[in-house]
Structure formats: C-alpha cells, structure tokens
N, C-alpha and C positions, 0 to 999 in steps of 0.2 A: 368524327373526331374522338378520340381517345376519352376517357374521364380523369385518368390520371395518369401522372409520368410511368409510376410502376405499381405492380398490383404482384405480391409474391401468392400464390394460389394452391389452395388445399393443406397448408401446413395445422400444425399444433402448437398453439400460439400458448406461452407460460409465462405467468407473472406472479408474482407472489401469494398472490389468494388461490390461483384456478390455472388449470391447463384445459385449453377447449378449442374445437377445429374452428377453423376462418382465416380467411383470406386480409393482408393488411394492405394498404392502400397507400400508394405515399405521390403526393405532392410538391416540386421542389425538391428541399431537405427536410420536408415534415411528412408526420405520418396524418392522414388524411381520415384515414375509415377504417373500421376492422370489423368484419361482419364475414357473413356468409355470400356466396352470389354477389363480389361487389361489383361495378360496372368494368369495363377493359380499360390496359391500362399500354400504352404507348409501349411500354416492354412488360414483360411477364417473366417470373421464375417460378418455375412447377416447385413446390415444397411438399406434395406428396412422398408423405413418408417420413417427415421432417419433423424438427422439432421448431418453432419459431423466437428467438429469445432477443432480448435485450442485450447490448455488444456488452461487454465487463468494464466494469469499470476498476483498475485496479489503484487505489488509490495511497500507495507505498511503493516507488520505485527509485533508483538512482541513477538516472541516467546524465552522463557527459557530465561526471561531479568530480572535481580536485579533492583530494584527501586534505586532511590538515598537514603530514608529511610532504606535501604533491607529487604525490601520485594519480592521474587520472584512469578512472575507471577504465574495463575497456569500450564501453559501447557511448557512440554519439547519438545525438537526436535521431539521426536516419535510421541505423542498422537497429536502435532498441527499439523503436514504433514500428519499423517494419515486421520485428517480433511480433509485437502487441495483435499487429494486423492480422496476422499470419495464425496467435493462437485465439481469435474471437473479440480480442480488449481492443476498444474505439476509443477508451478515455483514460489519461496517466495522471498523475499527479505528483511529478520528481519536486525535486530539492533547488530550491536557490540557495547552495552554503557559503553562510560570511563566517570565516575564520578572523580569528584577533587582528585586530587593527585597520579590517575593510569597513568601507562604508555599506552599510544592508543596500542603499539603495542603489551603489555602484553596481553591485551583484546581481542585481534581480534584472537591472537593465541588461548586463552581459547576457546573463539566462534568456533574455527575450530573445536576443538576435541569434542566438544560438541554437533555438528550440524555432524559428522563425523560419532558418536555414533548413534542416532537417525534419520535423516534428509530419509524421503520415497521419496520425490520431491525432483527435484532442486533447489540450490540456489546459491543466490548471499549477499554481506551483504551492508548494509549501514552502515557508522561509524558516531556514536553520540559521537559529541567533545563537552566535559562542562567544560573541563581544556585545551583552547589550548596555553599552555604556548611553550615561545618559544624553548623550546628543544622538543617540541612535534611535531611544524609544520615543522620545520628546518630538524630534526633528522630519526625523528619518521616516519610523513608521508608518505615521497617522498619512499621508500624501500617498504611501502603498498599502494603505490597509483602504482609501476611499476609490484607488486605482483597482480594487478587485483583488486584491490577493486576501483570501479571508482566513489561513492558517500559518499557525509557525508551530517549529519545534524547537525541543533543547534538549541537551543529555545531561546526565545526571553524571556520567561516566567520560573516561578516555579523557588524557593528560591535555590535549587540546583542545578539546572541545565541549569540555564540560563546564556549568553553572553551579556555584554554589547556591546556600538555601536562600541566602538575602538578596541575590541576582535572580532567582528563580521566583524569589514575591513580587521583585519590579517588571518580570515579563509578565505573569499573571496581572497585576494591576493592569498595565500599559494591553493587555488585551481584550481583558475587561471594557477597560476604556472606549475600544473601539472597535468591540464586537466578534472579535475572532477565536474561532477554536484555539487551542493550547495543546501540541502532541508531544510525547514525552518518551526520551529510551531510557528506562528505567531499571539501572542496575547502582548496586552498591560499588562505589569508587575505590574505598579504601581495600574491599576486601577482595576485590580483583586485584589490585597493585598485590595485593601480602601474598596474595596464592601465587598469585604468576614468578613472582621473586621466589619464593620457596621451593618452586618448582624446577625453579632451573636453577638453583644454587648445587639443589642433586642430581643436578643431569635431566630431569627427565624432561626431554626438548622437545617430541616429535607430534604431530598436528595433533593427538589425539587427547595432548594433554591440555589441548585448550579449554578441553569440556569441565575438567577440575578447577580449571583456573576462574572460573566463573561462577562461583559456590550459587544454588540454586538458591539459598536465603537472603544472596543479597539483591533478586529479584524479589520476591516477599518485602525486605525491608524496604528497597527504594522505593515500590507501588504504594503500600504505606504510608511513607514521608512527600511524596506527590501527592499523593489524595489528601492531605494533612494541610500542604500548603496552601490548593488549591481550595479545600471548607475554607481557610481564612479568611482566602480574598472572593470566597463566592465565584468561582470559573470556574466553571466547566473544562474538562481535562481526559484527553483521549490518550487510553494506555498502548502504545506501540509494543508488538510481536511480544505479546505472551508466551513463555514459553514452559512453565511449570504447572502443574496443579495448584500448589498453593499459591501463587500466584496469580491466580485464575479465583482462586476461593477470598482473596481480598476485595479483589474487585466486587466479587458477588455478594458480600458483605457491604460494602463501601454502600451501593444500590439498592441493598437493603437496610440502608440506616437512611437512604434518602437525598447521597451526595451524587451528582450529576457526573457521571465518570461513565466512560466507554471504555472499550475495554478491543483490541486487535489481535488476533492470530496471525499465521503464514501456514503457506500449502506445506511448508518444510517439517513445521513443527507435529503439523499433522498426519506424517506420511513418511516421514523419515526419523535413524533417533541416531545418541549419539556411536554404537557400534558401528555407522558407518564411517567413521572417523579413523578407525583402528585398521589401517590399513600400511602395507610396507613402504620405509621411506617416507616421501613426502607428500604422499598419493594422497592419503588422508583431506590433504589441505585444500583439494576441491569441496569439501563436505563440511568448512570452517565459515562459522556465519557467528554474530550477536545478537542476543544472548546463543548458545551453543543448543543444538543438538539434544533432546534430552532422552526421557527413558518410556520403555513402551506404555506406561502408566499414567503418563502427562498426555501423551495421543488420547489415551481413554478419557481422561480431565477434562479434555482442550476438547474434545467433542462433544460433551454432555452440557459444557459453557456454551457452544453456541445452540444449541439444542432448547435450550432451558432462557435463551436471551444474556447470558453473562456477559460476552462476548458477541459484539454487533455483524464483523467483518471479517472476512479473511484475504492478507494481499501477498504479494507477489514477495516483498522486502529484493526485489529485482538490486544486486550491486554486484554484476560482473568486473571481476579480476582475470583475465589467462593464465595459465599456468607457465609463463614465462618472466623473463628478467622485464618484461612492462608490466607486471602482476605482479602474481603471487609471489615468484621468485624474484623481486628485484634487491632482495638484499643477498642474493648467491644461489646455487644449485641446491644447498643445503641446510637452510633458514630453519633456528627457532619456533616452536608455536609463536611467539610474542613479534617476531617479527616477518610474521606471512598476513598481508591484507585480507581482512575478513570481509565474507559478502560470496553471494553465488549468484547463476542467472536464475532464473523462476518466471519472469515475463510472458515468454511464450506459452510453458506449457501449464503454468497456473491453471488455468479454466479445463483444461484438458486432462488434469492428472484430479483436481475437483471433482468434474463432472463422472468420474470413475468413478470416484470413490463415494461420491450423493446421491448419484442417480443412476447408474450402472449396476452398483453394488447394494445402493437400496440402506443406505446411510441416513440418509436426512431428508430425502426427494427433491422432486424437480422445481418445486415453488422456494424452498429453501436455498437451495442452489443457485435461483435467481436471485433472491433477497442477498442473502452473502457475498456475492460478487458481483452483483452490480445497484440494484436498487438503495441497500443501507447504506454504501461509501458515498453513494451519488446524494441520498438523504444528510447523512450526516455534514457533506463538505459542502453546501448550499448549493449543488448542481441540480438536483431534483426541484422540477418535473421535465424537465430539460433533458437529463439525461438517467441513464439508470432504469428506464421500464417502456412497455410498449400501450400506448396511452395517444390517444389523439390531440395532435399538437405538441406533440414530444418530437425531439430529434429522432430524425429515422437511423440510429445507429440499432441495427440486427446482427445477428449473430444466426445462420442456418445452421443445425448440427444434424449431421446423418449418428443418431443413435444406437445403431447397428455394426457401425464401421472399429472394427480392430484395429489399431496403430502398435508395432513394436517400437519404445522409442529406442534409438541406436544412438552408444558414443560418440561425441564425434559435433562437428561444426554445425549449429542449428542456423534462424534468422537472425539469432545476435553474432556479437564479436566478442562474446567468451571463447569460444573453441570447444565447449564441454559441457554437458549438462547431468545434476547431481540425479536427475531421473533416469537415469541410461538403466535397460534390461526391463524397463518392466513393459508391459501391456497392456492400454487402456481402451477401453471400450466406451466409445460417444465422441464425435470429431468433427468440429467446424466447420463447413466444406465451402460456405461461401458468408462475406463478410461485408457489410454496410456501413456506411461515415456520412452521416446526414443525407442518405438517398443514395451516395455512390456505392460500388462497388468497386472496395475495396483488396478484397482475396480472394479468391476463388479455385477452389479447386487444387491449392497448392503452389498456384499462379498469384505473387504481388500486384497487383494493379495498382496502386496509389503513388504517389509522387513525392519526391523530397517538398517540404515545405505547407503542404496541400492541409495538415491538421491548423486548427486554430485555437486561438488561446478564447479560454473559458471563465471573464470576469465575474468573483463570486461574494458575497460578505459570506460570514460566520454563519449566517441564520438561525433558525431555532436550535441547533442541538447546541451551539455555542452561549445561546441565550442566556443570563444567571439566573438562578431561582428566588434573586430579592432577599435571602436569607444575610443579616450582621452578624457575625462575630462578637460577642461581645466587648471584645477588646477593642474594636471601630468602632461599636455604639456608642455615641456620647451619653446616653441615657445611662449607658451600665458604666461608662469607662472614665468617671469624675467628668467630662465635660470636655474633653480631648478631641476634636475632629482632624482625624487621620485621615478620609479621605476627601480627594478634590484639591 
C-alpha cells in the first residue's frame, strides 16, 4: 500500500530561507513529508531538474468587478483563475466593490456566488468601501469582518470612489475595531482632476497623456496623508502599487520612524515604464493603468525597496479591459485619455515575467522570488501557514517550474478575456510546467485540468500584520487631551 497519495520526486524545493534537493510528500490536500528518499506515493511526478515552489499567491487582482461607471471588467471568475492556474498562482484575493449607495454586505454576498460559480484557485476577498456611511461600518461590517473577510480598501482618488480624510479616520477606527488590514490607492485627487482638465483643454488627448495627468507628487503627497491618518488612529495601513521613487522613499521613512506601514509594487511597475504608452492612436491605451507607467529610474527605486524590505510584495494589479467598445473603447473608436478604462491583464504572466527577471536574470534570487510572490501576501493577509510556502501541513498548492524552458510571449489572446497582453515580445526564461490546488493538479503542461467552481474561499482575520502597535496619539489620550475620551 502506497504511503502517500503523491510524492513529487527529485525536485529543488525553495522557500524563503534555502533551496535544497527533496522529495515532497502530500497526503490529501496537505503536504505530508519533505525529505529525501520519502516512501512511494500512489502517484509520482518525476521533478528532476525542477524547481519545486510554493503556487503564488497574488494578492491584488480584479476580477468580475463593475466600475463605478458600470462598466464590467472583461474577465469572470472562470477565465481569470483559469489564468492564475495556467501562470503558477493557486491563490487570488479580488475586490468585493460597494459603490455609493450599496449595501457592503449585499455585495460581498453577490461576490460569493459569483466567485462560487467560477473561482479554479483559491480565494479570499478584499472589500472596497466608497460609501462607508455609518450603518455600514456599525451594522454591516463587524458580521463580515467575524465571517472572515479580514481586509478592506479605499481610494483616495477617482470622482466615485474616493474617501475623504474624515471618512477615511472612520474606516480606520471601524478596522481597528475589528482587526483588519486597511489597503489604500494612494494618489492626490485634486491634482489629477487640475492635470487632466489642463490637458485636454489643449488638446492633448491621446493615451499617453495619461501619464502627465498623474503628477508623480501627488503619489508622495497621498502616502504621506495615509500614513498620517493611519499614526492617529494606530492601524496598520498597506500601501497599494507603488509606483515612484519617492514614493517608495516615504514609505521607507514612515518604517523608519516606527509606523506600521507596508508598502506594494506590480510586475508593471517593475518591468515596463511610461514610453510604452507613446504609441499611434489609441494603441497606447493597452499600457494605461493607475497610478501610470513611470520612468526607468523608479524600476531602479522600486527594486532596491524590495531588496532592502521597504516594500513587502509584488502583485499582479490584474484589471482586464478589451480593447473594444465592452472596454477600453466603450466611449467610441476614438476616446480621450480620461475616458479609456484603466487597468491591464498581469494575472497570468506575473510569476512568469518575475521569475525572469529574480531568478533568470539574477535580480534578487530564488528565495526572494518566493517570499514576494507568495509567502509575504500569504503572511501579510492572514493566510499563512496555510498558504504561501511549502511547509508540512501547509496546503499542497505547488508550482513545478522547468527553469531552463524559453517562452516567447506573443500578442494576442492568453487564459484571460483581455484579448492582449502588455508583455507581448519579450522572452522569458523559467516556466511553470505543472501546477497544484491542495494536492490536485491543476495545469499541466499547458493543459487546464481544474474545473469551474473547484477553488474555495479562504476564511481569514487581519492577523498580526494588521495588529496595532498600542501606541495613542495624543489627542486620544485623556492623559494629554484635558480628559476627552474619543475612543470606544
């Protein structure tokens, strides 16, 4: 009789600390043993030659999300997981977004059945609050915050969806409250609306001037006024898609004064800049995302932050638009920067255009490349030890990568339902060739094997990275504050 369900055999097993030969072992949907010589296992995958890792966890994606416009993304639960599947990522963590006037929890329920229908990977959600009136944080929340959803976000930005500062103390309290991380898109409001009008008062319309329209300091200033609000109220506050140097250099100050701030990149930001924007027509407008595009000197930034710890993560920022009138173009053939949907795919080939650039190239290496894409998101969002590394009694989500193997990636229709992908031309070297979901095999070979519905949702609190550090404000202290108790 076998000793275990499956035994993957002779691989190079990588985890944050060590890369070292052994065989892992898995039981179920868990990983059982990880040794050398382990016993036979009812099935076997030869990994000689292999690399053995932990599946990605990409924990910034958009999938099957209404804009505040309504406009819906292009990819559903099925076709983006089936991505995820396809480029190594076993675990997602999209958006349940309530736009003004919904109820958060009406939402989150929708999301379930939605992600329930389709979902091939695991997930978890983040909840985007753009209404957090008080019968939402009061009523609403605490029932989905004890239900397992341990994160929310808010923007700082965008006519719809943004929080001001006194809206954005009551999310912070009310998460505080109840234990959950806080994620933030952190750009200046006002000084996007002055650019964007400015710009197209003179004409200058075309996708490339999005990247103007997004002054780099009013990234600098927003991180700033978040890390600001967030000392007050004592939360903990994770900075989404980094995309400047100085921006990056707040953070790393904020950290070094001692405030609880994380801090996120994208594969985009570190591997593309905005010259790919500058392109005829409206061509551009596949390579338009938020914050935009930057310059080759923010890649050098953006690497040296996660190098040095400034920066925890790198995810996907996965929000497929087509380049059609259901997309990009749904306001004509001829659209405005200010009125083309921002967002690109990245899902798939995250891990695959990463591990080029880490461990191919000799970037940051191989234990680094694990920690960024899957162990720190899985750490950070309360999924770890569960998910995010290979560890006995961890979920057997694996990732086998043939190291050796060349991929041109080509324009043109991938696993999602963009139609297009912003990586097209280049050649990466290191490629997933067979793919795990609690013990299944899930991809193999370029072949989907998993099934609409078949991921599961991933009940999580805040856990330690959300934790506060117990420090008052003075202005909450009744000791300092004449005898005032503000909070509770």
């Amino acid at each position: 009789m076998p000793d275990y369900d499956l035994v993957i055999r002779g691989g190079t097993v990588a985890t944050t600390a060590a890369a070292f030969p052994a065989d892992v072992a898995i039981s179920g949907e868990r990983i059982a043993a990880i040794g050398e010589g382990l016993g036979e296992g009812a099935r076997e995958i030869d990994a000689r030659g292999r690399l053995v890792l932990p599946g990605g966890v990409d924990s910034h994606c958009h999938i099957e999300q209404l804009t505040a416009s309504g406009l819906m993304n292009a990819d559903t639960f099925e076709t983006a997981t089936r991505s995820a599947a396809m480029g190594g990522t076993t675990t997602v963590i999209p958006f349940a977004a309530q736009h003004v006037g919904m109820s958060l929890a009406k939402v989150v329920e929708d999301y379930h059945a939605a992600a329930e229908r389709g979902a091939m990977v695991d997930y978890a959600f983040h909840m985007i609050l753009c209404d957090p009136r008080p019968e939402v944080l009061k009523e609403e929340l605490p029932p989905l915050a004890r239900a397992g959803h341990g994160s929310l976000k808010v923007f700082l930005t965008y006519d719809r969806l943004r929080v001001e500062d006194a809206q954005f103390l009551d999310v912070l309290e009310a998460a505080r409250t109840h234990g959950l991380m806080v994620c933030v898109h952190a750009e200046n409001h006002g000084m996007i609306t002055w650019m964007g009008k400015r710009l197209l008062e003179r004409g200058y319309t075309h996708p490339r001037y999005h990247v103007p329209s997004h002054p780099r300091l009013g990234e600098v200033e927003a991180i700033h006024r978040a890390i600001a609000c967030a000392a007050l109220i004592d939360q903990p506050l994770m900075i989404f898609h980094v995309s400047t140097a100085e921006g990056a250099a707040v953070i790393h100050r904020a950290r070094g004064e001692g405030h609880k701030v994380w801090g996120e990149t994208c594969t985009q930001y570190l591997t593309l800049t905005a010259n790919d924007l500058d392109r005829p027509g409206v061509e551009g407008a596949m390579w338009m995302c938020s914050p935009p595009l930057r310059e080759p000197s923010d890649q050098e930034a953006l690497w040296w932050a996660l190098e040095i710890g400034t920066l925890q993560t790198v995810s996907s920022d996965h929000a497929p638009y087509r380049m059609d009138e259901t997309g990009k173009l749904a306001q004509g053939p001829s659209p405005h920067f200010k009125a083309i949907a921002n967002g690109m795919p990245g899902l798939e080939l995250r891990l695959p255009v990463l591990f080029d650039a880490m461990v191919s190239k000799g970037r940051l290496g191989l234990e680094k490349f694990v920690e960024l894409t899957a162990t720190a998101p899985a750490r950070l969002y309360g999924l770890h030890p569960r998910k995010g590394g290979i560890a006995i009694g961890a979920d057997a989500d694996i990732a086998i990568w043939d190291p050796e193997r060349e991929v041109r990636i080509e324009q043109g229709p991938r696993w999602d339902n963009a139609g297009y992908t912003p990586y097209a031309g280049r050649t990466v070297k290191g490629w997933p060739v067979t793919v795990l979901r609690r013990g299944q095999v899930i991809a193999d070979h370029g072949k989907l094997e998993a099934v609409p519905g078949s991921g599961r949702f991933l009940p999580r609190a805040g856990g330690p990275a959300a934790a506060p550090l117990g420090r008052t404000a003075p202005e909450l202290d009744p000791a300092r504050n004449f005898g005032a108790r503000l909070r509770g």
